[in-house]
C-alpha positions in Angstrom: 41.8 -50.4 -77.2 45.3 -49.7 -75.9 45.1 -46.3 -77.2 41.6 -45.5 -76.4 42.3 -46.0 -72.6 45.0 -43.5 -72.4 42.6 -40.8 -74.1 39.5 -41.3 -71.3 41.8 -40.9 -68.7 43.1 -37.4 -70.4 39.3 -36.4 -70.7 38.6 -37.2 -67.3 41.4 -35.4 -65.6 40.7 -32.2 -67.9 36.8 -32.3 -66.6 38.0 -32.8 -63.2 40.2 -29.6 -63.8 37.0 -27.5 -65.0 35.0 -28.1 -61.8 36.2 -26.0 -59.2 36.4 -23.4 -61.6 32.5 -23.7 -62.4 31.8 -23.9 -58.8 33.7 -20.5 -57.7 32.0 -18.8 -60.7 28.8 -19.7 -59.2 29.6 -19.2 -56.0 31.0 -15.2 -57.3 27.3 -14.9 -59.3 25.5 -15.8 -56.1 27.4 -13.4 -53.8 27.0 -10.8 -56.5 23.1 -11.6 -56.4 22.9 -10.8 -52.6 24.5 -7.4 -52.9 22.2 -6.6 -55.7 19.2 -7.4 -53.5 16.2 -4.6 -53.6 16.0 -2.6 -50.7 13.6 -3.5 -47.1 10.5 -1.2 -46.8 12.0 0.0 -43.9 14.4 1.7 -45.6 11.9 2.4 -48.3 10.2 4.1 -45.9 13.2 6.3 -44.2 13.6 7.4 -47.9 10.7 8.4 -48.6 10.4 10.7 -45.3 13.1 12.8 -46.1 12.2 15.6 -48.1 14.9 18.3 -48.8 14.7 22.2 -47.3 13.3 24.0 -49.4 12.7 28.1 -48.8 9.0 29.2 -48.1 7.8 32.0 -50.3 5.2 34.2 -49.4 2.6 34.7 -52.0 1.2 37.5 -52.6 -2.6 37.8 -54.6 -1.7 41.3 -56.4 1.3 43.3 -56.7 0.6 45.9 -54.5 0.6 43.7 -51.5 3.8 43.0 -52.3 5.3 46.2 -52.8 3.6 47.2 -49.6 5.4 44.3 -47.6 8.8 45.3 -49.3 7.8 49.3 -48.5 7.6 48.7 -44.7 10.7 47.2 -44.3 11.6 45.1 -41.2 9.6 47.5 -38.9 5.5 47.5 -38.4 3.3 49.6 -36.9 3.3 47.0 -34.0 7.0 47.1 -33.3 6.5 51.0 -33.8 3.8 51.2 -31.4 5.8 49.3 -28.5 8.7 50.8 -29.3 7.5 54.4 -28.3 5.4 52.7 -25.5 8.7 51.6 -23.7 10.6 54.7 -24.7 7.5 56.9 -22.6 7.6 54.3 -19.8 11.4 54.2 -19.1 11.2 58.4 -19.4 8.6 58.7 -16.8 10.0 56.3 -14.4 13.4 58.0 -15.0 11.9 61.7 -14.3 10.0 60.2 -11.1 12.8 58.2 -9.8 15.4 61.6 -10.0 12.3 63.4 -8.4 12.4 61.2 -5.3 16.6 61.5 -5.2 16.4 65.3 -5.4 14.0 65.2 -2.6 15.9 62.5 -0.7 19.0 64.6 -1.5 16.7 68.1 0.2 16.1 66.0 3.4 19.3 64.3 3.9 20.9 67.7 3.6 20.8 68.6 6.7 21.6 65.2 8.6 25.0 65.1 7.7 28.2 66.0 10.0 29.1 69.0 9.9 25.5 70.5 8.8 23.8 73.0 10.6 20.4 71.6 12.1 17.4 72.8 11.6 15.1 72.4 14.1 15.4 71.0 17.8 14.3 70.7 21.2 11.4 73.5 22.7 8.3 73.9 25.0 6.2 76.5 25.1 2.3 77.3 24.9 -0.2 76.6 22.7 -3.5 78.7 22.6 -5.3 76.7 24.7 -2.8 77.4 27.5 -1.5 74.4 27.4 2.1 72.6 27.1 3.8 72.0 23.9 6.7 70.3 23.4 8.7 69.1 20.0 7.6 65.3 21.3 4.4 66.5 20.4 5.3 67.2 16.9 6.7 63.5 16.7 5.2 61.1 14.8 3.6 63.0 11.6 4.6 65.6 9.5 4.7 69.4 10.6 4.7 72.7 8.6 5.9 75.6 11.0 5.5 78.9 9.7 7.2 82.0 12.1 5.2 85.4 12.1 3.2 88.1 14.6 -0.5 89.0 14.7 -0.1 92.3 14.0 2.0 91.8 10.5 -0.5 94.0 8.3 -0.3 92.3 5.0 2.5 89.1 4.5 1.6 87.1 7.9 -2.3 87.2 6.5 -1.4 86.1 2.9 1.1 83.7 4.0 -1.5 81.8 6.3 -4.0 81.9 3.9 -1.7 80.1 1.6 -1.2 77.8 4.6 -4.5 77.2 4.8 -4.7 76.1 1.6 -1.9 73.6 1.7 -3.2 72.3 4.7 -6.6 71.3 3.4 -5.0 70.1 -0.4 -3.0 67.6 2.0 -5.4 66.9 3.7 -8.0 65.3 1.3 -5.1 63.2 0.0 -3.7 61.8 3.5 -6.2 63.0 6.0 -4.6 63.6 9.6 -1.1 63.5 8.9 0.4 66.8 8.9 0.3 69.6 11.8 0.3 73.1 11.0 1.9 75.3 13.8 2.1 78.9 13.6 5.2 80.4 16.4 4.8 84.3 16.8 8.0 85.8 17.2 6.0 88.9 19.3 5.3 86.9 22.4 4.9 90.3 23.9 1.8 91.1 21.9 0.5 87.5 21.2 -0.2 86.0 24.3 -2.4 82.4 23.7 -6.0 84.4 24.0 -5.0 86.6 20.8 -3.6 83.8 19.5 -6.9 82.2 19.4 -8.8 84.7 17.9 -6.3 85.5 15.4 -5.9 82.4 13.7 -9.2 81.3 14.1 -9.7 84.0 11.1 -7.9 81.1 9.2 -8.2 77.9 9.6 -9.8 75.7 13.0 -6.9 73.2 12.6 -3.8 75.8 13.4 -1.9 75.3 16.3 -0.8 78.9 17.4 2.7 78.9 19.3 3.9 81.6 22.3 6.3 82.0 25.5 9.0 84.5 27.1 10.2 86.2 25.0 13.9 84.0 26.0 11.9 80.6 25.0 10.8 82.2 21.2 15.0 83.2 20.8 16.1 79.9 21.8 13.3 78.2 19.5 13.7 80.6 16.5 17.8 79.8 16.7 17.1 76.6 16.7 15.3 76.7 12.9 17.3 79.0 11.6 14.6 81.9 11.9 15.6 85.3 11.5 13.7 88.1 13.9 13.9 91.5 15.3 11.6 94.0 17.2 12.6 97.3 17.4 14.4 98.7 20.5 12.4 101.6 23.1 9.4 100.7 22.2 7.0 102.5 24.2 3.9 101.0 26.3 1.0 100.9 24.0 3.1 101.6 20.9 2.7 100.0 17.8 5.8 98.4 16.0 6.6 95.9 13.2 8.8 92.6 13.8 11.4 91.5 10.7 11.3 87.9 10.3 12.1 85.1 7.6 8.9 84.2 5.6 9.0 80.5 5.2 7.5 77.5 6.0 9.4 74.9 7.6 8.3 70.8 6.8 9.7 68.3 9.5 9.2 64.8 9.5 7.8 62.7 11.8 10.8 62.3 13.9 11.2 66.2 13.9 14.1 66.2 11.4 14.2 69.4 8.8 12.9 68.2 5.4 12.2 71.4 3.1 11.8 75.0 3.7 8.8 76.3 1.3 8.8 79.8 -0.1 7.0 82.8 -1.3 8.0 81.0 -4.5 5.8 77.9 -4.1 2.1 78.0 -4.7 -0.3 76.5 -2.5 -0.5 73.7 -4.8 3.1 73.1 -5.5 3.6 73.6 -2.0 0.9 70.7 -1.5 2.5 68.6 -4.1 5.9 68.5 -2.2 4.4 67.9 1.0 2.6 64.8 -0.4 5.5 63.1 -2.1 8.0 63.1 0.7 5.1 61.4 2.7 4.8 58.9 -0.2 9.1 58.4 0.4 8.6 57.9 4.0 8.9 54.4 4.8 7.9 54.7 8.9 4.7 54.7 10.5 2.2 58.1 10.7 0.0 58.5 13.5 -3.3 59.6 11.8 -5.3 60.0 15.5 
């Protein structure tokens, strides 16, 4: 019995000694359990929605197609199309914009310092007999043209091209634009021949006369050139040498263009009407 009790107390203490260590390993197996856990649906879910990029690949029914795609490269008839759409609208607002700096660039010419002026104060008579002044030129456009009744052929053709720039003008800005015709023979061309003379060409002339001082003075002032011969008899017919253009002033009487034999009634016309569409003032159309 002595000997038995020493032995139960040995067993004892060695099971209390195994214990802890049972209780760790199951305490190690449940942790390991818990990481081991299967996932939430929420996650499930999130995993499920991801799909991976994948490239997009056109498919094609026959080969042809194909090689028709791979033909045209990375241009279409589309792109082509707007392409050469833009290029023709850039051009023509290019050419119209250094249109309407050339003519700005004609007008301006003479405004600068230093620049002879063309054109300028005046009064003399009209064919009615009455007054005319450059305030009466104010406010629309004028084309003054310098001549004589009795020029036998250039005076005629030249106002018959007047004519026609006149009425070309005025179907596309009615009321606008004056055409005055100055003799440089006030001798000759007093305002009853004046009358009958240009009434041969057009009702809407304005015919232009004075002393013979009051034509020099005017015909200096536009930059007209003119002679009459010297001893000319009473009675006596003669010829007078003058410039053959047509002057256009604006409507505050400033030079804009001086228009030549060169210029056909319809380029002539043409020019008229776009400086009017540059002006940015007011016209008197009454």
């Amino acid at each position: 019995m002595q000997q038995a009790a020493p032995m139960r107390a040995l067993i004892q203490s060695a099971l209390s000694r195994a214990a802890p260590t049972q209780q760790c390993q199951r305490f190690l197996s449940t942790a390991t359990r818990q990481q081991t856990r299967r996932p939430t649906p929420a996650c499930t879910s999130a995993a499920r929605s991801y799909q991976p990029l994948v490239q997009r690949r056109f498919k094609y029914k026959t080969v042809e197609e194909a090689k028709s795609r791979y033909r045209s490269g990375p241009f279409s008839w589309k792109a082509g199309t707007l392409f050469v759409l833009t290029g023709a609208g850039l051009l023509w607002y290019f050419d119209r914009e250094k249109e309407r700096m050339q003519r700005k660039r004609v007008a301006d010419a003479t405004k600068g310092v230093g620049k002879p002026k063309v054109g300028g104060p005046f009064e003399l008579i009209d064919q009615n007999g009455n007054t005319f002044t450059d305030q009466d030129l104010k406010g629309k456009y004028s084309l003054v043209y310098f001549g004589f009744s009795h020029c036998p052929d250039i005076c005629p053709e030249e106002l018959d091209k007047m004519a026609k720039m006149f009425d070309l003008v005025q179907t596309e800005r009615p009321n606008v634009l004056l055409p005055v015709f100055v003799t440089c023979d006030p001798a000759r061309d007093d305002p009853k021949v004046l009358k009958e003379y240009l009434s041969e060409f057009h009702p809407s002339f304005i015919g232009l006369t004075g002393t013979y001082d009051q034509i020099k003075a005017m015909c200096k002032a536009y930059r007209v050139y003119f002679s009459t011969p010297t001893q000319v008899k009473p009675g006596q017919d003669y010829l007078v040498d003058h410039s053959i253009y047509f002057y256009l002033m604006d409507p505050e009487g400033d030079f804009v263009e001086a228009l030549g034999r060169q210029h056909s009634p319809e380029q002539a016309a043409k020019i008229i009407l776009d400086h009017m569409k540059d002006w940015r003032g007011k016209l008197n159309t009454a």
